[in-house]
Every structure is written in structure tokens, then in C-alpha cells.
VEXVEXRO-139682 format. One line per 3 residues: number of its first residue (from 1); their letters; for each residue x, y, z of N, C-alpha, C, O. Coordinates in steps of 0.05 Angstrom, whole numbers. Layout:
BEGIN
NUM = A = X:Y:Z:X:Y:Z:X:Y:Z:X:Y:Z; ...
//
This chain:
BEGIN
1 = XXX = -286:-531:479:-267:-552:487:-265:-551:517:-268:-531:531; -258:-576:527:-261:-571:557:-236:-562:568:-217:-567:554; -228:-546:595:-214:-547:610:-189:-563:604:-169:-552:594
4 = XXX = -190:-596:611:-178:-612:611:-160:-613:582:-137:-623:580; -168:-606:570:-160:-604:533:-155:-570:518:-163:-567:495; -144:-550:531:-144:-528:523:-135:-524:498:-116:-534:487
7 = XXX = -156:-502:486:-136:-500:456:-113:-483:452:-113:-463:466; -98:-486:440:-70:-478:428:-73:-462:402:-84:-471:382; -63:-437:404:-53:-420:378:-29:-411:379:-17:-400:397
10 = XXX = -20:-419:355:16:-411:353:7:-398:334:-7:-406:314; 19:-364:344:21:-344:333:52:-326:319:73:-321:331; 45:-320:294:66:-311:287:64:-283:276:46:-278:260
13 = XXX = 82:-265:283:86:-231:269:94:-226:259:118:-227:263; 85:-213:228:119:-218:203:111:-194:190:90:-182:191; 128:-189:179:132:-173:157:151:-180:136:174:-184:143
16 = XXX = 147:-181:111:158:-187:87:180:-216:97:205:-213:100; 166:-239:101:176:-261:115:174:-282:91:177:-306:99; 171:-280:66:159:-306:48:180:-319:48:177:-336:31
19 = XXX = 211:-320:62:228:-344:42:231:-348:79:254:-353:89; 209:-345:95:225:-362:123:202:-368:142:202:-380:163; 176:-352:123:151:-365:138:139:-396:131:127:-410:148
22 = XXX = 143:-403:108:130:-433:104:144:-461:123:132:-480:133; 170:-455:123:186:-473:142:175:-468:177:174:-488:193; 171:-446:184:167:-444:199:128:-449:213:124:-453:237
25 = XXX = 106:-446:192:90:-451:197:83:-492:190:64:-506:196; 105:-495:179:101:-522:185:117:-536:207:112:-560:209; 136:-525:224:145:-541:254:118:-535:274:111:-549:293
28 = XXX = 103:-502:262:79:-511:290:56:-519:278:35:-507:283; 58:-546:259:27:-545:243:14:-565:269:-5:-578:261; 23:-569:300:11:-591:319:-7:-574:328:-24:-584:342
31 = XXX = -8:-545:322:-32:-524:348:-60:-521:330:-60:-516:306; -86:-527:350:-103:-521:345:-109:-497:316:-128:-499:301; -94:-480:314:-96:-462:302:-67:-443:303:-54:-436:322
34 = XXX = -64:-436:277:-44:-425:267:-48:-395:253:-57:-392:230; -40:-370:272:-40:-341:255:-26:-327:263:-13:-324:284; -29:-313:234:-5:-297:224:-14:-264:222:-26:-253:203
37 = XXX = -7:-255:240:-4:-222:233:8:-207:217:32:-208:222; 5:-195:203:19:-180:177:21:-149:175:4:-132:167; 44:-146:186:47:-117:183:38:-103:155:43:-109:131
40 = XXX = 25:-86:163:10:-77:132:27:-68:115:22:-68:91; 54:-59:125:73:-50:104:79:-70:90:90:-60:70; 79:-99:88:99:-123:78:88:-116:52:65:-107:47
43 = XXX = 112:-124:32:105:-117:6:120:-148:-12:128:-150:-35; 119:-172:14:130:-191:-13:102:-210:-9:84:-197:1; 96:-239:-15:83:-253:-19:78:-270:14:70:-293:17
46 = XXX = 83:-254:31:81:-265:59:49:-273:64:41:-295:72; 33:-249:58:4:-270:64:-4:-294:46:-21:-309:55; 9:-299:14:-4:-309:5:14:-343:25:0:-362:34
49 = XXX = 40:-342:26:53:-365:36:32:-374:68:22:-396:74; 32:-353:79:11:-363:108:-14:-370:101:-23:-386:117; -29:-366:80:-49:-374:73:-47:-399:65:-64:-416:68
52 = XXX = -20:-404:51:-23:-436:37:-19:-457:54:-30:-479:51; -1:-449:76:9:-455:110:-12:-465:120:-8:-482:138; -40:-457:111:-53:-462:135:-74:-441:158:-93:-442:173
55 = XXX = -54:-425:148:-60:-400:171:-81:-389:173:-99:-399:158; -89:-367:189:-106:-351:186:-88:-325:188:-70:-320:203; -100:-311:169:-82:-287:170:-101:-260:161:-118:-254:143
58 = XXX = -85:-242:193:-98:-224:194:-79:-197:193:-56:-204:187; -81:-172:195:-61:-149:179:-69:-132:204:-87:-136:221; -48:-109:202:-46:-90:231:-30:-71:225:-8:-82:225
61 = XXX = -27:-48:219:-5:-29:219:14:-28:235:6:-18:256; 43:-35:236:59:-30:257:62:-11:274:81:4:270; 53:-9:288:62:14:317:91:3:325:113:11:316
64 = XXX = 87:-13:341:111:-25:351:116:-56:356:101:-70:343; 131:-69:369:134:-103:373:105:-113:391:89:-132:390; 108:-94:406:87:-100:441:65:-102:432:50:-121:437
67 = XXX = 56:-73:411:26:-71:401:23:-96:385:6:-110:395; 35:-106:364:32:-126:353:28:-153:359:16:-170:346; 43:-155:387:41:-178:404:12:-184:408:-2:-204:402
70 = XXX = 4:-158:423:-27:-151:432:-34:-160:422:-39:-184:425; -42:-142:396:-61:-154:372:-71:-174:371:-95:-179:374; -38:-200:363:-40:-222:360:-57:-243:383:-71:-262:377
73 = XXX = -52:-233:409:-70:-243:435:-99:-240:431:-115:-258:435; -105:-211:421:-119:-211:428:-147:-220:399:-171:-226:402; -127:-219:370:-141:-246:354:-148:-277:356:-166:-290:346
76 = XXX = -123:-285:375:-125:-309:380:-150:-321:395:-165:-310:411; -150:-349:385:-187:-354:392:-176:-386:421:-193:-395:436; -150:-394:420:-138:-410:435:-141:-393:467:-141:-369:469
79 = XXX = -142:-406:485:-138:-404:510:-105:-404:525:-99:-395:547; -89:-418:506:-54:-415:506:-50:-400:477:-65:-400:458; -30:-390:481:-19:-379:454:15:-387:459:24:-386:482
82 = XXX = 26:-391:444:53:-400:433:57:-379:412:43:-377:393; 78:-365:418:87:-337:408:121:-353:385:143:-361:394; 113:-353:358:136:-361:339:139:-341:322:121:-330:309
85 = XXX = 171:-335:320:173:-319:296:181:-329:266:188:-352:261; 178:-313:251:179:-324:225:212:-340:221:212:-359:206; 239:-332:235:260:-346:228:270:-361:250:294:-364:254
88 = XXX = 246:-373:269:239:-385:292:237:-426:284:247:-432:262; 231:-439:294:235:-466:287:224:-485:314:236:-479:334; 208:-500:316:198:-511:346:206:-538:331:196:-544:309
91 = XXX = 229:-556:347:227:-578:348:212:-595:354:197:-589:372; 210:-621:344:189:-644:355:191:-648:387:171:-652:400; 217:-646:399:218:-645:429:208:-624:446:199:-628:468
94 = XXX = 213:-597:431:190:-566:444:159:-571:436:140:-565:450; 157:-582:412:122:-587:409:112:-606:441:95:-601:457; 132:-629:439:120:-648:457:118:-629:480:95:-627:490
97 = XXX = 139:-611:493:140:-602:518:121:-586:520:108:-587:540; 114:-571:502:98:-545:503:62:-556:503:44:-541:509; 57:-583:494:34:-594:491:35:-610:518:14:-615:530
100 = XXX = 50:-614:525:49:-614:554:40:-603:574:20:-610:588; 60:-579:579:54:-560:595:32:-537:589:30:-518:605; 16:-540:564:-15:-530:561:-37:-555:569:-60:-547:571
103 = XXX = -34:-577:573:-50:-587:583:-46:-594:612:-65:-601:626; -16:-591:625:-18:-591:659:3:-564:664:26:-562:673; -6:-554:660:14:-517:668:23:-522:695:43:-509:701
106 = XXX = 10:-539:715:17:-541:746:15:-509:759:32:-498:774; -14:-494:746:-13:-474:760:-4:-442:754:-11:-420:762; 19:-453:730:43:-432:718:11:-415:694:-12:-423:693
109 = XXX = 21:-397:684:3:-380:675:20:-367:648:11:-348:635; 43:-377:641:59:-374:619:87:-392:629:90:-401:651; 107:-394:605:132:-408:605:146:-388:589:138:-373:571
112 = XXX = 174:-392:603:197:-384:584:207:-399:569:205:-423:575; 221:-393:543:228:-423:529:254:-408:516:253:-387:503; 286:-427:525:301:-425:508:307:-430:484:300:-450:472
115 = XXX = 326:-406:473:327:-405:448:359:-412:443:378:-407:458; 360:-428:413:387:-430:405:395:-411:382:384:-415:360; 411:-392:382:417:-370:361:438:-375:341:462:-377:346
118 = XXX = 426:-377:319:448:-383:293:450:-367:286:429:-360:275; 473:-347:284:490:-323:275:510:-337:255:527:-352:264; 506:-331:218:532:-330:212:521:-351:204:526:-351:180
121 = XXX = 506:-376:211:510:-411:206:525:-420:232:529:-445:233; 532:-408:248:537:-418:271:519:-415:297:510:-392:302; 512:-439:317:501:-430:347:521:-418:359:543:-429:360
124 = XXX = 516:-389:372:523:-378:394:518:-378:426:497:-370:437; 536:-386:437:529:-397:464:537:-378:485:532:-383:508; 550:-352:477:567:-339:493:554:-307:485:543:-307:463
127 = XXX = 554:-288:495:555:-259:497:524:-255:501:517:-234:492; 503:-270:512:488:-263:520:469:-285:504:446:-288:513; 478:-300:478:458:-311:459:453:-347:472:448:-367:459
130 = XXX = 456:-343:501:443:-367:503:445:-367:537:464:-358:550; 427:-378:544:404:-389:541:378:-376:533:357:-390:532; 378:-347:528:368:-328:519:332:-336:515:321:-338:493
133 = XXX = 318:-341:541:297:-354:546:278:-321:543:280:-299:555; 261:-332:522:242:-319:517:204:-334:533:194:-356:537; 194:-304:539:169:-313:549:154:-318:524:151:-297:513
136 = XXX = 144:-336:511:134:-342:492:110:-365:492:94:-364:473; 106:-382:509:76:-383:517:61:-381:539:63:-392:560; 38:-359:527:17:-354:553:-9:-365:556:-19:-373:535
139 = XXX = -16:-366:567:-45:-364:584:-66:-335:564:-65:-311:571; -73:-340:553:-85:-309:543:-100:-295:558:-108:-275:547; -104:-297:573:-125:-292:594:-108:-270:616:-111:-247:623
142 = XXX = -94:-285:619:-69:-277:630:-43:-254:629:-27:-246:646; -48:-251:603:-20:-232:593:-25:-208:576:-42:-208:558; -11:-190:581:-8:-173:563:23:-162:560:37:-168:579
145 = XXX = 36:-148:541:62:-144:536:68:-106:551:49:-90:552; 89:-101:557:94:-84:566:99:-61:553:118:-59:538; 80:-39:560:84:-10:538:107:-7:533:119:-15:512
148 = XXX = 119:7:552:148:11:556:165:-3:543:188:8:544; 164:-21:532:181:-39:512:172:-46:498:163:-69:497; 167:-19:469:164:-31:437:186:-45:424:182:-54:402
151 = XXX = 210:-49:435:222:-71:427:241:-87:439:258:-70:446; 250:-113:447:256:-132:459:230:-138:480:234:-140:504; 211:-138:470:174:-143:478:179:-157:506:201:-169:511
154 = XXX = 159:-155:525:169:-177:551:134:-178:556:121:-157:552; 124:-195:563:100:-204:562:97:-195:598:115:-199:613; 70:-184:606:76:-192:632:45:-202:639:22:-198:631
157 = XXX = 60:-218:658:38:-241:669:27:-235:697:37:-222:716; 1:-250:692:-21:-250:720:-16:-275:731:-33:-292:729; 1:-278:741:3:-307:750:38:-322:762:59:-311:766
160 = XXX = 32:-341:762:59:-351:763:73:-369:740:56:-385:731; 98:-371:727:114:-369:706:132:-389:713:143:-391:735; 134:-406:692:153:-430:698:169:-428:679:173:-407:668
163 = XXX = 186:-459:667:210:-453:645:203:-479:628:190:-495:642; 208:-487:608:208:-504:597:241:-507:589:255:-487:595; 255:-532:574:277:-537:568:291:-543:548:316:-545:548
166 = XXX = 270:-548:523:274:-557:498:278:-524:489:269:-506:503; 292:-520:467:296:-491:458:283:-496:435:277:-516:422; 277:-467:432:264:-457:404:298:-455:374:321:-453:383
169 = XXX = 294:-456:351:317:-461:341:308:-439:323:289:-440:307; 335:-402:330:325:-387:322:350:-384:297:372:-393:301; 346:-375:278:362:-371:251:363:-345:243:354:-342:220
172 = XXX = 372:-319:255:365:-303:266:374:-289:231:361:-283:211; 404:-287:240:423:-274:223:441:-287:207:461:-299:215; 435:-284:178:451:-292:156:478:-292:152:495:-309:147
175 = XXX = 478:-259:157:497:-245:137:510:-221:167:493:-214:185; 533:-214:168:539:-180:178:507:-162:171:486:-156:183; 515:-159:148:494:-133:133:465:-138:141:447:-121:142
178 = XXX = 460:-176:151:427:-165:163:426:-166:194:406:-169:207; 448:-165:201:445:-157:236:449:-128:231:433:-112:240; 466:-122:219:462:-83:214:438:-68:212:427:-49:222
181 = XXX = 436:-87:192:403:-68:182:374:-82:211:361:-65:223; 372:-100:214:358:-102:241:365:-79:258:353:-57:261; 391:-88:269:402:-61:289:389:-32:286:380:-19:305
184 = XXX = 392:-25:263:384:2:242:362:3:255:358:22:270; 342:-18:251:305:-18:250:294:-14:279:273:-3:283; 315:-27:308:318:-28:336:321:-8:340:303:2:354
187 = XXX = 337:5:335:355:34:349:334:63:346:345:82:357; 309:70:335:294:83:347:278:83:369:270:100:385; 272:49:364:251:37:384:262:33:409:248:34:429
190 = XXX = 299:28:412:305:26:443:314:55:445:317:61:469; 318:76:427:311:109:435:280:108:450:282:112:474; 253:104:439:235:107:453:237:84:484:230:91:507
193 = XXX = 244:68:480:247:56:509:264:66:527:261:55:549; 282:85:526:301:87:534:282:113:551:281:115:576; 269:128:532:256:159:543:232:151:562:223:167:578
196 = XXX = 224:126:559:203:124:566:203:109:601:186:105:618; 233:102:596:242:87:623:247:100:639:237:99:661; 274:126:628:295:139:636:291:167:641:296:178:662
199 = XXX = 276:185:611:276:211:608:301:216:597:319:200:601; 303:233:586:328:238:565:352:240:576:360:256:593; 368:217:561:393:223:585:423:238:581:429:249:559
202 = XXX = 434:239:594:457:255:605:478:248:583:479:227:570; 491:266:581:515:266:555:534:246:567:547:232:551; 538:241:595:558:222:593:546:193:590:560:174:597
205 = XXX = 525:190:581:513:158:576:523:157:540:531:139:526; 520:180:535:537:183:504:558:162:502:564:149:482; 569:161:525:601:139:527:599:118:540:607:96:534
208 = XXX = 585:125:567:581:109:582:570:77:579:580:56:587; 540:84:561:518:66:553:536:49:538:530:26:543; 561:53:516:561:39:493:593:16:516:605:-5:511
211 = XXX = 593:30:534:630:25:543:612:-9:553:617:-32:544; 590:-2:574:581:-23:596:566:-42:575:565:-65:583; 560:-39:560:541:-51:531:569:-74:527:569:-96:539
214 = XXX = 589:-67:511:612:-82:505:625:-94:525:633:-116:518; 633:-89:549:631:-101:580:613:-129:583:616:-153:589; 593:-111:577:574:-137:589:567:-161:578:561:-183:587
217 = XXX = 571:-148:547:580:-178:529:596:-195:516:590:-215:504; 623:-180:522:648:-194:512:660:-207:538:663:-231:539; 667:-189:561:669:-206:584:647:-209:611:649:-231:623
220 = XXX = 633:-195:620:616:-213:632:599:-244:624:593:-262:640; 593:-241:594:579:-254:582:594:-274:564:586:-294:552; 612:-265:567:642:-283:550:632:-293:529:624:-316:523
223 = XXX = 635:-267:512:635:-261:486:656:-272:475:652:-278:452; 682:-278:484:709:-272:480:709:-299:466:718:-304:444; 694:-317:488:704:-350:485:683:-350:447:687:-369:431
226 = XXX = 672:-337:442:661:-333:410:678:-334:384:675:-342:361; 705:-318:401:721:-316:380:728:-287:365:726:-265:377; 735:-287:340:725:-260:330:701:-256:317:699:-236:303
229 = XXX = 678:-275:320:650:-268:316:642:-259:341:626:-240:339; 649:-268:368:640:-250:383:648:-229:397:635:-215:413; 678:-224:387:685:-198:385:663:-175:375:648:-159:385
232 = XXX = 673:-186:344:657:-170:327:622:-157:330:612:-135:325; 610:-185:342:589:-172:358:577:-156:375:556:-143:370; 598:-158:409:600:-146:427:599:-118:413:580:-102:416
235 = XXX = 628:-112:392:629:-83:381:602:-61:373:597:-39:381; 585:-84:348:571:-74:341:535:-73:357:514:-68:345; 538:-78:377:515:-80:399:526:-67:418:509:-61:434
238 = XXX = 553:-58:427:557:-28:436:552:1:417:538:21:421; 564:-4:401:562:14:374:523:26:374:514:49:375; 508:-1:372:482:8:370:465:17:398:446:32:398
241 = XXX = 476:7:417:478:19:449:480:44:451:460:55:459; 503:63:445:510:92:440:490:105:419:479:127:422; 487:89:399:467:110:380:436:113:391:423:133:387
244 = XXX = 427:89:403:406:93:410:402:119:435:386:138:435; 422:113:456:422:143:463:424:171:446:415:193:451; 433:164:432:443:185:414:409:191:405:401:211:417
247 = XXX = 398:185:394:373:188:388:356:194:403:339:209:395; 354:183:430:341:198:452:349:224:460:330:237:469; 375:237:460:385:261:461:363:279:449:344:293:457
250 = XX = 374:270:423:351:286:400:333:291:395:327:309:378; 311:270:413:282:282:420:274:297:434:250:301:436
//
């Protein structure tokens, strides 16, 4: 394909995703090509749904978010990649933008793209959950994801980085009990980021880490104006702030 016409792969990373991958491999059915990485652990019907999707789907043992990212780059046969997760959603107005800006990038070598976060059945606009712009399409050529962060992944680029404006429409969290259990699945992985940034830290981050954590998202981030969902949040993303130190202690 020429230059002028680059191909597009919207890539997705899942594990045990079958009741939130088919919706979602049909908002990006506009890209050249569509795949799906499969954590080898998934144990529900997730490859067979990506397969019916469309997809190409290929399997990887989880290491971590970053390695998986890789992977997925580095399967992809597109010259852009568009990074979607399984409870992710690209509107008809982000398709248009994003088919856009892969055929005139103006130079840029990836985009950030905001996201809208439905916690609960509600968008969150306050404690950090918005505009909450993720790097999510690159240049493949271009990118790779950063060791140091097996989780909250940050892609880093050879080039220069622009923004797009249409948001991605993320459906993150159902329920309390599955931001818990996420949290649960995070909190070793920001222990290893933490050691790997920091070196093991000091007993007063024991207090410290979880105090500035709830700070930074109830009122810097005005959590407050949330209500008591973003009370409740702030709490429990300090709460998981402290343990993840807590876990770095212990290594």
C-alpha cells in the first residue's frame, strides 16, 4: 500500500473478555485489520468471539501490560496501530478523526486520545477520570512501551506526538467489587514499578504515598464535585496507593 494510504491495525489485549469483546471489535471493524492478543491464561470463549469478530488472533503469556503491548506492535502487519481495549468503544466521530490523522499525521508519529470513563453507569469527569488522554495510536515504526511501567503502560515515541479530540468511550467499571478486584490485579504490578523507579521505599511512604494519593484526587482533581462516588473512589485509590508500597517493602 502506498505511503499516501497507510494501513491501520486496531489492536486489542484481553483476557477472559467474551461478554465485552464482540461490541467492541465491531466499533473498530473501519481498520485495515483487526487483532486480538490473548493472554494464554483466558479460560472463557474470548478467542472463539474474536475469531467470529473478524479478527486475527494470536496468544502470549502474560508478563505484564507493556510486554503485551509489544507483542501486539510487534504482530501487527499495519504501519499505524490504534491500541483498543476490550471495554473500550471508538465512536463514528474518533473513527473519522483517527482515519484522518493516519493518513495526514502532519509529521506527529503517535496521538493521544481522550477517554470518557463510566464508573457505576455514570461518566466521571472529576478526580483524575477525565480527560484522561491515553497514547493509543502509533506509528509502529516508531514506538515502543516503557519497561518500567508494567502497568498504566505509556508508549514512548520516536518522534513528535499530537492529540486528537473525539474520546474513546471507556466502560471500565460495573460494579464496587470489579474496581476492587482490578485494583487487587494492579497493586503488585505498581509494587514492581514502584522498585523499579524508586528502590524500596522508606516506611514513611507507608502513610505518606496513600495521604498525597487521596489529595490529589479528591481535591486537587476535585473528586469532591463527584459526590460520594468520588469520595468513595479517591478512598479506595489511596487505600491501593499504600498497599502497593506495602508490597514493595516486602520485596
Amino acid at each position: 500500500m502506498s505511503q499516501a494510504h497507510p494501513r491501520l491495525t486496531a489492536a486489542v489485549i484481553a483476557r477472559d473478555e467474551e461478554s465485552m469483546l464482540g461490541e467492541c471489535l465491531q466499533s473498530i471493524a473501519f481498520a485495515d485489520e483487526r487483532l486480538v492478543l490473548v493472554d494464554a491464561a483466558t479460560r472463557d470463549r474470548t478467542r472463539e468471539v474474536a475469531r467470529r469478530g473478524g479478527a486475527r488472533v494470536a496468544e502470549q503469556a502474560f508478563e505484564n501490560f507493556a510486554a503485551q503491548r509489544d507483542a501486539a506492535l510487534a504482530l501487527a502487519t499495519g504501519e499505524w496501530v490504534l491500541f483498543v481495549d476490550a471495554d473500550e468503544r471508538v465512536t463514528p466521530a474518533l473513527r473519522d478523526e483517527v482515519l484522518r490523522a493516519v493518513l495526514q499525521p502532519g509529521g506527529c508519529r503517535g496521538f493521544w486520545i481522550p477517554r470518557h470513563n463510566y464508573l457505576l453507569g455514570h461518566v466521571v469527569r472529576h478526580a483524575g477520570w477525565f480527560p484522561d488522554y491515553q497514547l493509543r495510536l502509533l506509528e509502529r515504526s516508531s514506538a515502543h512501551f516503557d519497561p518500567l511501567r508494567p502497568v498504566h503502560e505509556l508508549a514512548l515515541v520516536d518522534g513528535e506526538v499530537g492529540h486528537l479530540h473525539e474520546p474513546l468511550l471507556h466502560f471500565n467499571y460495573r460494579s464496587l467489587g470489579e474496581f476492587i478486584e482490578k485494583q487487587e490485579r494492579y497493586c503488585p504490578l505498581e509494587a514492581e514499578r514502584w522498585l523499579a523507579r524508586f528502590g524500596r521505599p522508606r516506611p514513611r511512604a507507608l502513610l505518606g504515598q496513600p495521604v498525597r494519593e487521596f489529595w490529589r484526587r479528591y481535591i486537587e482533581l476535585a473528586g469532591y464535585r463527584e459526590g460520594l462516588l468520588g469520595l468513595v473512589l479517591s478512598l479506595l485509590l489511596a487505600f491501593y496507593a499504600g498497599k502497593a508500597v506495602w508490597l514493595a517493602r516486602r520485596r
